[in-house]
N, C-alpha and C positions, 0 to 999 in steps of 0.2 A: 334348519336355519330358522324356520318360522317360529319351532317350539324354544330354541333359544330368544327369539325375539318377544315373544308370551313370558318366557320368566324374566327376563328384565324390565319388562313394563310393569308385571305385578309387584319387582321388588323395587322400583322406584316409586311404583303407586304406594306401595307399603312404608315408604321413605319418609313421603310427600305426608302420606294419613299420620304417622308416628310424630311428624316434624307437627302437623296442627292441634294434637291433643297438648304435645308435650310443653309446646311454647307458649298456649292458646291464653294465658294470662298476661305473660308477657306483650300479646299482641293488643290484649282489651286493654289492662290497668298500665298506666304509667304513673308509679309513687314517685312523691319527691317529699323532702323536707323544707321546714323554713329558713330561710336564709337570715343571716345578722339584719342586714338593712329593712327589709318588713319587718322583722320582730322592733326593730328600733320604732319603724314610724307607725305601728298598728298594736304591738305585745300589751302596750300601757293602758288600754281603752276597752280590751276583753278577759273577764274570769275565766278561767281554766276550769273545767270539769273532771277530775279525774277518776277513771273506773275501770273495771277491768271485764275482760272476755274471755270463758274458758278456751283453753286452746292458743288463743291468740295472746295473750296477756296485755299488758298494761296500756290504754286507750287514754285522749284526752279529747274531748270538744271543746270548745269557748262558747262563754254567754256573752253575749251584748246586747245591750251598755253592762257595763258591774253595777250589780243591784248590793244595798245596804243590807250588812248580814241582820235578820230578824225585820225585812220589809217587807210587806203585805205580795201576792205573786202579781205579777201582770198582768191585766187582762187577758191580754194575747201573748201564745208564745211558741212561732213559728222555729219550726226546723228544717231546716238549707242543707243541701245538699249539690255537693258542685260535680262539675264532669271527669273525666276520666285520669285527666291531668291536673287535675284544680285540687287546691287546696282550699280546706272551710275556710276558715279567715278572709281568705279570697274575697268571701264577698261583702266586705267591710268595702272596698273599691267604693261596691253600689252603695252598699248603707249608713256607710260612717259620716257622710255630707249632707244628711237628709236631717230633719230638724222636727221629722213629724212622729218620732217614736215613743212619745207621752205611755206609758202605761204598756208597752209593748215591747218585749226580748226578741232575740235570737239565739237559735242554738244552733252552731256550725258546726256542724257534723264531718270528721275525719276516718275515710275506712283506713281499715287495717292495712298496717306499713304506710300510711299516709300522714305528713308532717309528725306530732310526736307519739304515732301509736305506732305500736307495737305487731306481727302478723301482717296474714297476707290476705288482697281482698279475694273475695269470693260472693255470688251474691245468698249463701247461708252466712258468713262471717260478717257480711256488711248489715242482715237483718240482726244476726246476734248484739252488733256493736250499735247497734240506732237503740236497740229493746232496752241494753243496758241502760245508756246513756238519758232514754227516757225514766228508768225508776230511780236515777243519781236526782233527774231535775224534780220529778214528784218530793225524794226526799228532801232537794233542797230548799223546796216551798211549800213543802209540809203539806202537797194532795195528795186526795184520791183518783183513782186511776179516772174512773167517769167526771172528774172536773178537768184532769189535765188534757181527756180528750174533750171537751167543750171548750178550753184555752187556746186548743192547738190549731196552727196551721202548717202546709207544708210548701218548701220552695223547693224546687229543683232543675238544673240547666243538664241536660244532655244523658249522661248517665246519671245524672243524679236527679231526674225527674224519674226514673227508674226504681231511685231508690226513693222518692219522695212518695212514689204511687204506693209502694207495698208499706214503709212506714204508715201512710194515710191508714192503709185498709188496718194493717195491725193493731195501731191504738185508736181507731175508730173517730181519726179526723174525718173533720166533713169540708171543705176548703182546701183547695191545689191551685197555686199558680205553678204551673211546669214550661218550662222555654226550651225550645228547640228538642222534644221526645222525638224517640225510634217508636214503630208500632211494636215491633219484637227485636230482640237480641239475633232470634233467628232470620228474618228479614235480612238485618246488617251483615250478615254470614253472607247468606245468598249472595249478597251484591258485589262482597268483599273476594270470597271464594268460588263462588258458582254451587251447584248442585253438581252432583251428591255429597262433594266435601264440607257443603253447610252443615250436612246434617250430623258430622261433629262435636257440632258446638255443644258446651259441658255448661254455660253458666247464663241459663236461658231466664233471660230476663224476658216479660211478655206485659210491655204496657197494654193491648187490647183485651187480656182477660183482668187487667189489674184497674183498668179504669171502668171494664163492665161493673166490679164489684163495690170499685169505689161510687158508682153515681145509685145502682142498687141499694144501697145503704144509704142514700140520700145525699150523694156529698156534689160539690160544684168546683168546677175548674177553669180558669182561663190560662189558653194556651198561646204561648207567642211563638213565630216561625223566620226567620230571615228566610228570603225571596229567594238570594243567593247563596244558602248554603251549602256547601258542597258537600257535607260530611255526611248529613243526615237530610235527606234533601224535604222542604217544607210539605211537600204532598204527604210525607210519613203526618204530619202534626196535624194538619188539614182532615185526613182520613178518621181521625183518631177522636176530633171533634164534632165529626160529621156524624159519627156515630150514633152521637148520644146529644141530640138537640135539644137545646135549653136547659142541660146541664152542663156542658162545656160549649165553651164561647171562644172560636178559633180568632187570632190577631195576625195577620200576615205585617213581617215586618220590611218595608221595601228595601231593596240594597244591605237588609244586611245579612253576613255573612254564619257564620259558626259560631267561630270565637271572641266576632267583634259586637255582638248581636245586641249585648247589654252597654256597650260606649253610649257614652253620651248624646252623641248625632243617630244614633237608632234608637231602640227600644228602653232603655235605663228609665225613662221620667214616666212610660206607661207601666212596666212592669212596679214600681216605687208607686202610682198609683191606682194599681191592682193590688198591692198590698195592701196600700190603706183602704179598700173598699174591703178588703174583707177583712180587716183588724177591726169594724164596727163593731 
């Protein structure tokens, strides 16, 4: 009875472990497309990038504002990166009402199978698809690689400060404003799964060795954290900035939550003026 009762815990265990590798994307990315009515009231205001990724095929980011073909590059030219659920464009919400963007782009970064790219993410397919999309924008402003990293900055909320860290460290930005970071991909396992099932996890994002690198290299970050997040809870953002004093500058943001973190009644007009201190 008992040895019966041992091979059904191990072939449920085997169940359980089969069910978390095999879904384990489906549980991290949620893609979506853009719908008719955003493309009506946002399509008109941002350039299309389009480029491709082996494997994954055909990708698109948007720049904003559209710059004149044969105009001089931007000073500054940050690349956003939104969360799990978010679509780039997305965050025209925060920046499309802001009037301070003189000499300063954006590039909305869309992973793969997310609004109109192609593929699936992963965090090797989401570094492929940023890498791309950074030599479309050198070609399209006619740099070299060591200017566009002196042009660049990086934004990112949630998973996409994830993807903002390793973009930073790759093309050798030195400037991160990130809102609401996990310390690891592995951590949010633990919390989500427990132990030993964390240690699963296939798509191991690790903001604490990706921000060591990044301030080693000299770079500066400010981190915003809602009080009440429940997703990623603010001690992860806190930890993260505590690290590394005086190159990251943690902002607790009171009352707000995950998703609502960038509304206008929380953090939107400090994070919009963390941009502009570092679009100097």
């Amino acid at each position: 009875m008992l040895f019966k009762v041992a091979v059904y815990a191990l072939v449920f265990g085997g169940l359980i472990c089969l069910l978390l590798v095999s879904c384990q994307s489906s549980l991290i990315y949620h893609p979506r497309a853009y719908d008719a009515g955003f493309r009506q009231s946002y399509g008109a205001v941002a350039e299309p990038i389009p480029y491709a990724v082996d494997g994954q095929g055909e990708q698109v980011a948007y720049l904003f504002p559209k710059q004149a073909e044969g105009s001089p590059p931007p000073r500054r030219i940050w690349f956003c990166f939104g969360g799990n659920a978010a679509l780039g464009m997305e965050w025209l919400y925060t920046l499309h009402g802001s009037t301070r963007w003189e000499d300063t782009a954006f590039v909305m970064i869309d992973y793969p199978g997310y609004g109109d790219c192609a593929g699936s993410p992963s965090p090797d397919s989401i570094r492929q698809s940023y890498r791309a999309a950074a030599a479309k924008v050198r070609e399209r402003f006619n740099l070299e690689e060591a200017d566009l990293a002196e042009r660049s900055r990086v934004l990112g909320h949630s998973l996409g400060a994830a993807a903002a860290l390793l973009c930073a460290n790759d093309l050798g930005v030195k400037h991160a404003v990130l809102i609401s970071p996990f310390t690891s991909m592995g951590d949010m396992a633990r919390r989500a799964v427990g132990s030993p099932l964390c240690y699963l996890l296939r798509h191991r994002f690790d903001n604490r060795a990706a921000l060591d690198a990044f301030v080693a290299a000299g770079g500066k970050a400010e981190i915003f954290h809602g009080t009440r997040d429940q997703v990623i809870p603010a001690s992860m953002g806190d930890e993260l900035a505590k690290a590394h004093p005086g190159a990251a500058v943690f902002h607790p943001v009171e009352g707000a939550g995950h998703n609502d973190i960038l509304g206008g009644q929380f953090a939107e007009a400090d994070v919009l003026a963390a941009i502009g201190r570092f679009s100097q």
